[in-house]
Structure formats: C-alpha cells, structure tokens
C-alpha positions as a printed NumPy array, in Angstrom:
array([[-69.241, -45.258, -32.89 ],
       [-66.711, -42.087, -33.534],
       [-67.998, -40.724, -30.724],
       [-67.113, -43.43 , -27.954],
       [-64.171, -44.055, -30.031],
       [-63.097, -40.097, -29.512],
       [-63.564, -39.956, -26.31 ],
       [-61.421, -43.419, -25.391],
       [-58.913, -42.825, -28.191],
       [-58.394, -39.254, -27.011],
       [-57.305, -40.769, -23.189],
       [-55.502, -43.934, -23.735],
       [-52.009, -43.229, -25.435],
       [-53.115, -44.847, -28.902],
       [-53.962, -41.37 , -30.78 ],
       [-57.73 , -40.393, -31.351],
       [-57.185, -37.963, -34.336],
       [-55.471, -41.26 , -35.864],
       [-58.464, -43.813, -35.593],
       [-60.776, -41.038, -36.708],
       [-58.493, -41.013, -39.797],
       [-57.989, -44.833, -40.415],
       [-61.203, -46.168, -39.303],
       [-63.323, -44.438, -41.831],
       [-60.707, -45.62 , -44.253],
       [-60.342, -49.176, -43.256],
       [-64.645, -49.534, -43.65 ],
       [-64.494, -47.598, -47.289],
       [-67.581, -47.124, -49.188],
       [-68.943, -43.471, -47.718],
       [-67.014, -43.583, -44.571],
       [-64.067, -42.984, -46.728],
       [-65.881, -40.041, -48.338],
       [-67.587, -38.394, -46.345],
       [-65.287, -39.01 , -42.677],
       [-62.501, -37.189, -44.504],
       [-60.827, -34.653, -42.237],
       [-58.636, -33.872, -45.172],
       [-61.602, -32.374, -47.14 ],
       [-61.892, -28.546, -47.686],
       [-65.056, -27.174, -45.696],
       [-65.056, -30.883, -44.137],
       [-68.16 , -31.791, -42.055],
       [-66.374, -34.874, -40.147],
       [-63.94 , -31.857, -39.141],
       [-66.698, -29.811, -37.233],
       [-67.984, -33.174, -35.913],
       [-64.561, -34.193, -34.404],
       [-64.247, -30.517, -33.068],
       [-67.342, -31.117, -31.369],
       [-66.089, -34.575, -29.756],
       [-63.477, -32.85 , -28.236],
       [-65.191, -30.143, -26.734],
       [-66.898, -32.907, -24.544],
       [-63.869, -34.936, -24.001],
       [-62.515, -32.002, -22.003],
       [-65.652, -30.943, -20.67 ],
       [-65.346, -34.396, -18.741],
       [-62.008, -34.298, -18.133],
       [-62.612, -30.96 , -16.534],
       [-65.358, -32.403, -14.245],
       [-63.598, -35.385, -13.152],
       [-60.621, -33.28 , -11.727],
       [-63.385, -30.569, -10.572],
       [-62.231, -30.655,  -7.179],
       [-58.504, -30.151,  -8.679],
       [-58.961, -27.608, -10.859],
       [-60.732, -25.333,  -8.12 ],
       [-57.943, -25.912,  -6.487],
       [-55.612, -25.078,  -9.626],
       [-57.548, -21.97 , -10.875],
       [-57.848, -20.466,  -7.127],
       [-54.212, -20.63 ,  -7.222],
       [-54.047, -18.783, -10.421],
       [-56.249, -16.53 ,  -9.095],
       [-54.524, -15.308,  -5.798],
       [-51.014, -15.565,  -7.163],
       [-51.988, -12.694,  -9.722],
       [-54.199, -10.938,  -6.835],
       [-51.354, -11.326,  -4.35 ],
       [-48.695, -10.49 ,  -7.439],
       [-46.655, -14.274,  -5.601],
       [-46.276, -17.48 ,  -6.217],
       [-46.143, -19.343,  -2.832],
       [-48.407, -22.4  ,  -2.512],
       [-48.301, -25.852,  -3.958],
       [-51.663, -24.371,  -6.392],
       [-49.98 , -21.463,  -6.852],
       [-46.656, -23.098,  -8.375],
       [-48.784, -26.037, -10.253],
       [-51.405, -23.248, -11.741],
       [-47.791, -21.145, -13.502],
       [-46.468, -24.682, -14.214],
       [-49.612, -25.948, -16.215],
       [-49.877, -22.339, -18.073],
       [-45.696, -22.165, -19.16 ],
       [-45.934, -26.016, -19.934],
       [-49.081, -25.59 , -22.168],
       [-47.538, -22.117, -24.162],
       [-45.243, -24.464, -26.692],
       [-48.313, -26.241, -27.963],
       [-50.559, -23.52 , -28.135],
       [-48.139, -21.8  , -30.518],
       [-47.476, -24.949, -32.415],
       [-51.086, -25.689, -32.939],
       [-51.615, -22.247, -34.197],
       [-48.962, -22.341, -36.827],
       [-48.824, -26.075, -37.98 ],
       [-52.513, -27.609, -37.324],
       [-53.688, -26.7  , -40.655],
       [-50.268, -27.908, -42.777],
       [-50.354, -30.886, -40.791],
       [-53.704, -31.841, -41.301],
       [-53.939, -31.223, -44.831],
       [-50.457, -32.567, -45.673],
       [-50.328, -36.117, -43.258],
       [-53.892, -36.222, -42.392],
       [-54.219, -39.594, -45.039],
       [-54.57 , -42.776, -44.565],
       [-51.206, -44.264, -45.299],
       [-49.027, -41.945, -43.225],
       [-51.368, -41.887, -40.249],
       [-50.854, -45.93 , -40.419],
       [-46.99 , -45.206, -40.145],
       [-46.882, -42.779, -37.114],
       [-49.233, -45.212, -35.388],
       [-46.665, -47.568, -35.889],
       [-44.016, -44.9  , -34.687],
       [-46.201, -44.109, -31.505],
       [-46.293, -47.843, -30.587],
       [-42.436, -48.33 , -30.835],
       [-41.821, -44.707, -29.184],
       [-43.75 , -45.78 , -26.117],
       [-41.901, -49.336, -25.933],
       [-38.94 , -47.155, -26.566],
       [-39.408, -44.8  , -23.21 ],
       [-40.642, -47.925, -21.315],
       [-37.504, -49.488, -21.949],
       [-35.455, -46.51 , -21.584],
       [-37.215, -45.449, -18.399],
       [-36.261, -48.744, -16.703],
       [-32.601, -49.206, -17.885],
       [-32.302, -45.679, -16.392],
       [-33.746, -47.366, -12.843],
       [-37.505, -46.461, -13.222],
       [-39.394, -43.33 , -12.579],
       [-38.912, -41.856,  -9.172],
       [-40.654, -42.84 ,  -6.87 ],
       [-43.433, -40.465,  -4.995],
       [-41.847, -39.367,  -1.796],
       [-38.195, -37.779,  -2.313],
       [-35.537, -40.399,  -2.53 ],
       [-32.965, -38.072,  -1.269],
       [-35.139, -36.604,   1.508],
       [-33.523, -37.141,   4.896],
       [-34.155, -40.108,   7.178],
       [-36.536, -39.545,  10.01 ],
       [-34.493, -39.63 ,  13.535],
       [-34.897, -42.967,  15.037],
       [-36.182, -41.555,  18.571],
       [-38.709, -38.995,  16.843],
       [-41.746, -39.684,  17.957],
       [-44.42 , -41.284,  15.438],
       [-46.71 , -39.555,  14.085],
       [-50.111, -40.663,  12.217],
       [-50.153, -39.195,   8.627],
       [-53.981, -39.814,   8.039],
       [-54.721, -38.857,  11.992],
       [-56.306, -35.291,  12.055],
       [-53.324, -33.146,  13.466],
       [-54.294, -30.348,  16.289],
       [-53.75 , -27.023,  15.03 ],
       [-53.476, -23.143,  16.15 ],
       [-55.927, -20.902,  14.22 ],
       [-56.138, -17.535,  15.423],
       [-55.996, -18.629,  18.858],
       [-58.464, -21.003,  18.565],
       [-57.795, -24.638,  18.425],
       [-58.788, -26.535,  15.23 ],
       [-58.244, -29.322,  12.966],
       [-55.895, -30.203,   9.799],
       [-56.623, -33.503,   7.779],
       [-53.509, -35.187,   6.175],
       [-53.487, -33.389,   2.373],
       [-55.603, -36.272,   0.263],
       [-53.448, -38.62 ,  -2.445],
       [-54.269, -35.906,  -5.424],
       [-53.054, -33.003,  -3.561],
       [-49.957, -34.921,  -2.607],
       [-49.401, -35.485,  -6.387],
       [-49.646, -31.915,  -7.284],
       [-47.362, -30.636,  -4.738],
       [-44.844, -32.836,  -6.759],
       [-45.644, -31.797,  -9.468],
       [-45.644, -28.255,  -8.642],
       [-42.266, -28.658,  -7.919],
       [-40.972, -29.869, -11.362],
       [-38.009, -27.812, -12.654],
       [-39.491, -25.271, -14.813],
       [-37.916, -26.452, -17.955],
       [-38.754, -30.451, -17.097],
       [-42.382, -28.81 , -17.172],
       [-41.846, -26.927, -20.435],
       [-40.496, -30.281, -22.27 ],
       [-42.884, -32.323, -20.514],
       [-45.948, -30.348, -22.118],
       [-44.025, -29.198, -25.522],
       [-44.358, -33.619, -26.086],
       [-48.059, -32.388, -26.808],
       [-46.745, -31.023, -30.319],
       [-45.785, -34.273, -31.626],
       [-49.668, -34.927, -31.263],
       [-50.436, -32.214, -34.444],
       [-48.934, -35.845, -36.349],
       [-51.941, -37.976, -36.736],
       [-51.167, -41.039, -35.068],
       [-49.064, -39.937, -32.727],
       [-51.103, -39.559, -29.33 ],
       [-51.039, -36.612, -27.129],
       [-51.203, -38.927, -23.71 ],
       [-48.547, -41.223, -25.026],
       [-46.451, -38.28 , -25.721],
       [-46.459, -36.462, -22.527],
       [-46.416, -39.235, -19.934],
       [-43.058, -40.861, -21.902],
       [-41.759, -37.169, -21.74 ],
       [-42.807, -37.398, -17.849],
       [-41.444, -40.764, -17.199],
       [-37.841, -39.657, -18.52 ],
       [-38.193, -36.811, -16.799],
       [-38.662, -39.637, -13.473],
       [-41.994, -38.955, -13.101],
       [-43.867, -42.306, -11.532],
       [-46.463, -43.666, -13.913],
       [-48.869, -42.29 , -11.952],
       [-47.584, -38.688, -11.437],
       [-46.625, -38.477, -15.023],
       [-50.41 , -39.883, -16.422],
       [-51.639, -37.107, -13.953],
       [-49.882, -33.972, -15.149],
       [-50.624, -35.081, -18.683],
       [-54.211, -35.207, -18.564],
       [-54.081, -31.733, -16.41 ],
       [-51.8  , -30.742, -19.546],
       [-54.154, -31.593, -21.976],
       [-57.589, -30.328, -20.743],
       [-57.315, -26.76 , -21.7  ],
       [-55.459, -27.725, -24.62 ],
       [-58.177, -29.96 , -25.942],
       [-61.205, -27.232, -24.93 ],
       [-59.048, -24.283, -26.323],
       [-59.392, -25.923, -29.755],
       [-62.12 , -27.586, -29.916],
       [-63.718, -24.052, -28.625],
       [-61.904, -22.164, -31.364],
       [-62.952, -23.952, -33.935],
       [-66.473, -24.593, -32.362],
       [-68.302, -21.522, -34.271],
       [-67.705, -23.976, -37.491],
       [-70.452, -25.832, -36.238],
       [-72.944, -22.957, -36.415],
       [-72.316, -22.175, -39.966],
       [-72.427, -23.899, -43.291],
       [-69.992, -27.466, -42.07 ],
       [-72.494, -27.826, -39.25 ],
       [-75.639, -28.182, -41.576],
       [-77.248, -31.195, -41.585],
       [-75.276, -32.533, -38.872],
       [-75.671, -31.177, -35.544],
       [-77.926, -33.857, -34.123],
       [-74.913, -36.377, -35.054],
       [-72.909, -34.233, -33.254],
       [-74.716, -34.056, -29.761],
       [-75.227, -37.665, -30.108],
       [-71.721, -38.212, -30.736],
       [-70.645, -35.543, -28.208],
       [-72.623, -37.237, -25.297],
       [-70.888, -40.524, -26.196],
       [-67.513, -39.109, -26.489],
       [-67.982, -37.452, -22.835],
       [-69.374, -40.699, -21.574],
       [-65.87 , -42.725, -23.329],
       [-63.841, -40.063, -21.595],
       [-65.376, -40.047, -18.587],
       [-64.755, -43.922, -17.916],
       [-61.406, -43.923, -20.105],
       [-59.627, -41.58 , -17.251],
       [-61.489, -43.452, -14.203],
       [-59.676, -46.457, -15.522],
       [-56.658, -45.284, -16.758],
       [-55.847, -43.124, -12.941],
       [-55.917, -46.365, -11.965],
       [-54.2  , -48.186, -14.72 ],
       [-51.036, -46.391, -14.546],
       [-50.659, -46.426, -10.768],
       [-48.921, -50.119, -10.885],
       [-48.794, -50.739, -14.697],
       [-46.592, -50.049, -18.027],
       [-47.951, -48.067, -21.151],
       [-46.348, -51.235, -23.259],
       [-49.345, -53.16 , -23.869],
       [-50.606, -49.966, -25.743],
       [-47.688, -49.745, -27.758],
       [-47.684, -53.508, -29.232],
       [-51.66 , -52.638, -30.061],
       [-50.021, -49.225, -32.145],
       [-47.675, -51.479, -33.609],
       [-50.151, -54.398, -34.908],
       [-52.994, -51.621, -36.022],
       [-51.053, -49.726, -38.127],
       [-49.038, -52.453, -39.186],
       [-52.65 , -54.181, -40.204],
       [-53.638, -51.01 , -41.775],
       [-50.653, -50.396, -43.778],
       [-50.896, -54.081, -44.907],
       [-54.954, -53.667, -45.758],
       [-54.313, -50.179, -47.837],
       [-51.681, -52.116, -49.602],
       [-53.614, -55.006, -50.663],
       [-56.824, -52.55 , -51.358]])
C-alpha cells in the first residue's frame, strides 16, 4: 500500500513524504510504531528511500526520449565549450534550477525531518499546501492566466505569405543532398520554451522544490504554482517540474540508498522491492495521467482534497 501510495503521492501535487507520515498515524497500532520516519536508525526511512529510487527510475524512462535529448545537450555544450541549441539551453537550465535544492536538502533534510516530521504538523502544512495551490490558481488567473504556448508578442504572419504546413515534412539542403525535416514533435516544442525561461524565472521556479523538505508540502505542487506565476501554461509548467524533480528525487534516494545494505535494511529488503515495483508502477501511470491532466485542467481540485485531509487528520489526532 506505501508503495503505490509513494509513487502517486510523489506525482500529483498532494505531498508523498506527508501521507507516508499521516497514514501510518491515522491506522495506529504498529503502523504508528514501526512507519515512523522520525525514529533514529528508522527502517520505514530506508524503505521510503527505496520508493523513491523507483519513482524516478520511471520518471526517467517515461521522458527517455527527452532526456537523451537533454543529456546530449549537456554533453556537446561542455565538448563544444557553447551553449547554442534548444537541449543545450534546457540541459544548463535544469542543472542551475536544481543547485538551490540540492544545497537545501543537504543542510536542512535531517532538521526538518526530525523536527516537523510528526503527525500533527505534517496535518497543518497539508492544509497549507491545499490553500497555497488555490492561492496560485487564483492568483494566476486574476493576473490573466498562464501564457499561452506560442509567443503572444511574436509578430503577425504577413497576410500574402504563403501557407505553409507545420506537420508537412519540409524539403531540406544537407550537404548538397536533398533531404527531409519533420515538424519538431509537441515535447520538443515545450522544451524549446522552456529553454528559453529567464535564467532567474528558472532558478525560482526549481528553488519552490525546497519548500518540499516541509512534510506536507508537495514538491509538484510547489514548482508548477512557481511556474504558473512565472506564466508558464499548465502544461509547460507540470512539464519542467517533473524534469526538475527527476534527478532530484534519484540523487537522494541514491545517497541515502547504501542504508539499505546495512543494519536499517535487515529484515526488510523483500518489502522494499515489493514496494519499489509498486511505487514505479504508481509513478509510471500517475505522470501518463497527469501530462494529460494539466494540459486543459486546474491543480484546484487537489488543493480542496489537501485542505479536507489534513483538516480530517488534525480533527482525528485531536479526538485520539
């Protein structure tokens, strides 16, 4: 059940680390005990390390064909010593945007966890996550929406140029030979728009990922409201936070991976393959949907479900 849970959770903007905190807590009896991520030498830590690993292991294989594209870029720029191509640009963007986290996570994963990683204040910044994304919603729209894919202030085409076909194959000159150019596919279009983000949009855009170290607060939820004031679409802005988040998510799952060889991962590495193959699995289908999700819709409905689960947990620890 944690697994699949991880690997939707993790995706949709309603905060994985904070339903592995409060659903274990909600049950009682030994979930309570022994799911504590809280604990010193905690097991249910290495086990959620171990979800993660294979929530970005399928996030990495369902943009396969874009990260090629992304690390090839990466790869020629610092060959070539340029940045020059749509890759190029988005491969610098992704590794600036993703610095302020990294360093964050570093310095404040272990205070956070051990200081807000409980029940009761997890509840809250669910709460706060559900209002925050109502909040950019709202904000987003009064401000005249997220922009819209194609330029708005590009200029108009002249009325007598002739048409041209934009998914017709387009006759090219290669070395003196003739050849053919398909139209660039709907995900390449995307990342040349986002590859040409202002720097420091970028940089805010993925330093939202730090209010994710606060358990309840979701990493998804985070970045795409920090995209959508930044007039991102819905769609552009879901897209460049998952890209945001994959290395993120492997970098510490994989640092903290060795835990799982030693002492925290006796007794319970079956549990953790199991739950690992269901987490990839969650993941998998969470970002098929949700690519698709955010091309025509709103992250509100997610934000009244934050606001009535931790508003039901906070009432259910009370009464407990």
């Amino acid at each position: 059940m944690i697994g699949a849970l991880q690997g939707v959770a993790e995706l949709f903007p309603v905060s994985s680390l904070g339903h592995s905190i409060l659903l274990p807590a909600v049950i009682g009896g030994s979930w309570a005990r022994d799911l504590d991520v809280t604990a010193k030498d905690s097991p249910y830590l290495a086990f959620v390390v171990g979800l993660h690993v294979a929530t970005a292991l399928a996030m990495i294989v369902y943009f396969r064909r874009d990260w090629v594209r992304i690390l090839t870029g990466l790869v020629t720029s610092i060959r070539d010593r340029r940045v020059v191509t749509d890759d190029q640009r988005l491969a610098w963007t992704l590794v600036i945007a993703t610095i302020p986290v990294g360093l964050a996570g570093l310095v404040l994963d272990q205070l956070f966890r051990t200081l807000l990683a409980r029940p009761v204040p997890t509840a809250a910044f669910l709460v706060a996550n559900g209002v925050l994304l109502i909040a950019v919603e709202q904000l987003a729209r009064r401000r005249g929406g997220s922009a819209p894919a194609a330029s708005v202030d590009a200029p108009a085409a002249s009325v007598d140029a002739p048409t041209v076909r934009l998914d017709a194959p387009t006759q090219v000159l290669r070395g003196g030979s003739v050849g053919v150019a398909t139209a660039p596919t709907a995900e390449e279009q995307a990342d040349g728009r986002l590859a040409r983000l202002p720097l420091l949009t970028a940089v805010l855009i993925g330093a939202a990922q730090v209010l994710a170290l606060l358990p309840g607060i979701s990493r998804s939820g985070a970045t795409i409201g920090a995209g959508l004031l930044g007039r991102l679409s819905h769609e552009d802005a879901a897209r460049f936070a998952f890209l945001l988040a994959t290395p993120v998510i492997l970098a510490a799952g994989v640092l903290k991976l060795p835990e799982l060889f030693g002492p925290a991962g006796d007794g319970i590495r079956g549990q953790v393959l199991l739950g690992s193959v269901l987490s990839w699995v969650g993941a998998y289908l969470s970002i098929r949907f949700l690519t698709r999700y955010f091309e025509h819709r709103s992250m509100r409905p997610f934000g009244v479900y934050c606001i009535v689960a931790g508003a039901a947990c906070l009432a259910w620890f009370s009464l407990s």
